[in-house]
Structure formats: C-alpha cells, structure tokens
Phi, psi and omega in degrees: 000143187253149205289162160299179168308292165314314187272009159285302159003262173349282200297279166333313189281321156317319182300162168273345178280144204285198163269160191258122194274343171247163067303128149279145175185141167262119205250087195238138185130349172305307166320301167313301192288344172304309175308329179282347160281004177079177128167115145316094227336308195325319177303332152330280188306303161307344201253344178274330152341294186289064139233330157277010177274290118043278177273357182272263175356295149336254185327291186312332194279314192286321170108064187243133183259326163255148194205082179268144190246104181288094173308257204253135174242178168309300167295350187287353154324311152357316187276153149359162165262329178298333172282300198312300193315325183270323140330273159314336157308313167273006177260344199260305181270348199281330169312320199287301208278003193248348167332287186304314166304313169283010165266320199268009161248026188017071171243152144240151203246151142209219196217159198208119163138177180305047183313310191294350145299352158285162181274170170326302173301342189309297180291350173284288196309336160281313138337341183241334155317315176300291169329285200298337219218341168348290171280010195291135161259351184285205168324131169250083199289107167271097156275095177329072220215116176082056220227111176229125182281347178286310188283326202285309168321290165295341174273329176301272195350314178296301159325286164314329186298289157021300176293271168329291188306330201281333185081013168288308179218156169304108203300351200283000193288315174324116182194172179337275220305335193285295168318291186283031211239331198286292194312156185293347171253039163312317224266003197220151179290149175289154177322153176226359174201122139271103177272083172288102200281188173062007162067032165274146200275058201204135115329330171043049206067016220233152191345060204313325171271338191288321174237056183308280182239056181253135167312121197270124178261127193236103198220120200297335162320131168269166225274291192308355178261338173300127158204225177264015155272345232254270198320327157297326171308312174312300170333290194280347173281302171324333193256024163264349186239163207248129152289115164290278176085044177080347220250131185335153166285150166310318189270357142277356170262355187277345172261000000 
C-alpha cells in the first residue's frame, strides 16, 4: 500500500539523513500540458503558477531552506513575442498578488540573473517584493530570471578580470572559492538536489558551476502536475543516496 502525503513526510523528517539544504528545479512541461488540453501554451504557464504556489509551501513545511526556481532563461527571449509579454505579465502579477503571502510565511525572496533586462516596471515590482520580504527568516525562494549559466559564468570573469585590472586582486588569488564568490548566487549554497519535470535528460543552461555535484532528480511529471507529494518523493529519493564527491563510497573503503 503506498504512503500518504503526511506519511511521506514523516518518513523524510524521521530519517537520519539530513535534507537537501537547496533545492533547485527546473520547471519544464507547461507547454506540453497545455497542448495535451487543445489549450494555448499560456494556458500552461497559469496552471503552473498552483504547481510553484504549491512547492514554495511544500519546501517551507519540510523546513528546506533554499528553493531555487528556473523562471525565465535568456533563450526563453526567443519565444513569440506574445508568449514572453505573457510570460512576464504573469511574473509581474502573480509577484504582486503572492507577497502578502510570503510575508505571512516568512519567506524571502530573491532573484538570480541579467534582472536589468527586464523592463522597468518588471523590475519595480520585483524589487519591492524583494524589499518587502528582506528580513523574512524562513525559506529563501531564489527566482532564476534573465538567467543563463553560461552568461553567468562570463559576467564572473568580466568581474574578476576587472579586479585584477583595478588592482583589487591578484591572479595567484584566483581558485574555486574565489570564482564562486563573483556568480550571482555568492550568497547561497550550491543546489544539493536539482529537480527536472517533463523527463527531459538536460540541464539546460541552469547552474552550470553551481551544480558540479549536486544529485539529479528526473521525473516525467509535467511541471502543472508537479506538486507536494511529488517534491517529497524527490526529498526521500535524495536522503537515499550516498554523496561521494568524487571520493570511494563507505562500502568500498571498508572492504
């Protein structure tokens, strides 16, 4: 018989193995599910809205302290122009109207990415969600937005060269720890589960440095079917696995 929703919980809050202190997801599948209702993608893109209402909760409950969200990528500049306009449109109200909610779950929020490519107004209203939630101590929900890892990886560089040329720093100073300090996620630990809906087998630009060896979850559910048993299963497959880090598993060095 298969556990409920609570008793997965449990069994996760039970375990001796911690929690995955990031979570990261990629939130792929809106389109697809629209198309499988006759539905125009956009109709996706709403419905995926309850599925990050949804795991923002979920993650805060479980007690996961970082929850990075793949919004917006760079290439998504790409799409229609009428899918992008509705896209930022729903990140512009669904920000306005969910405030009050992350304040009365103390949660805060912020953002990751190229933010000053958005338009002005994008950014007011994300910026004073951000403002307004600051001191929030709970959950820190990090929205991936104008977001490339690649673009991210080169805005370091530009940074350190910078540094250097300024006489800020040194090349023998330059090494990982130095390097991740640049990136737009200085202030947060790298992902410790990265979740991907819609079975696609890809990264898909998304924290190319950040997640050298964070554990990948793959799961064919599309993103508006995603919810909070789903992301708990993900939670309990992760406190199942051994983190290496390059290094022998316990049961090969003990034989």
């Amino acid at each position: 018989m298969s556990l409920t929703v609570e008793e997965i919980k449990e069994e996760i809050l039970a375990s001796s193995q911690p929690l995955p202190i990031h979570v990261a997801i990629i939130m792929d599948g809106n389109g697809r599910w629209a198309a499988q209702r006759n539905k125009p993608r956009t109709y996706g893109h709403e419905a995926g809205v309850k599925a990050v209402k949804e795991v923002v909760r979920a993650s805060a409950e479980l007690g996961i302290k970082y929850l990075t969200l793949y919004t917006f990528s760079i290439e998504n500049w790409k799409r229609p122009k009428e899918e992008v306009n509705a896209l930022m449109s729903l990140l512009s109200r669904t920000t306005v109207s969910e405030t009050d909610e992350l304040m009365k779950n103390d949660v805060k929020l912020i953002t990751t990415g190229r933010i000053s490519g958005l338009s002005p107004i994008r950014r007011k209203v994300l910026n004073n969600a951000v403002a307004k939630t600051r001191n929030n101590q709970g959950l820190v929900l990090n929205l991936a937005l104008n977001y490339g890892g690649r673009t991210e990886i080169l805005d370091a560089v530009k940074g350190i060269a910078n540094s250097l040329k300024g006489g800020l720093l040194d090349l023998e100073d330059i090494n990982e720890e130095l390097f991740s300090t640049f990136l737009y996620t200085a202030n947060i630990p790298d992902p410790d589960l990265l979740i991907r809906t819609s079975g696609e087998m890809r990264i898909s630009n998304f924290l190319l440095w950040q997640t050298s060896y964070t554990e990948l979850y793959i799961i064919d559910t599309l993103w508006p079917d995603f919810g909070k048993e789903a992301l708990y299963q993900a939670v309990l497959d992760y406190q199942g696995r051994e983190r290496r880090y390059g290094r022998l598993s316990e049961t090969d060095t003990n034989e």
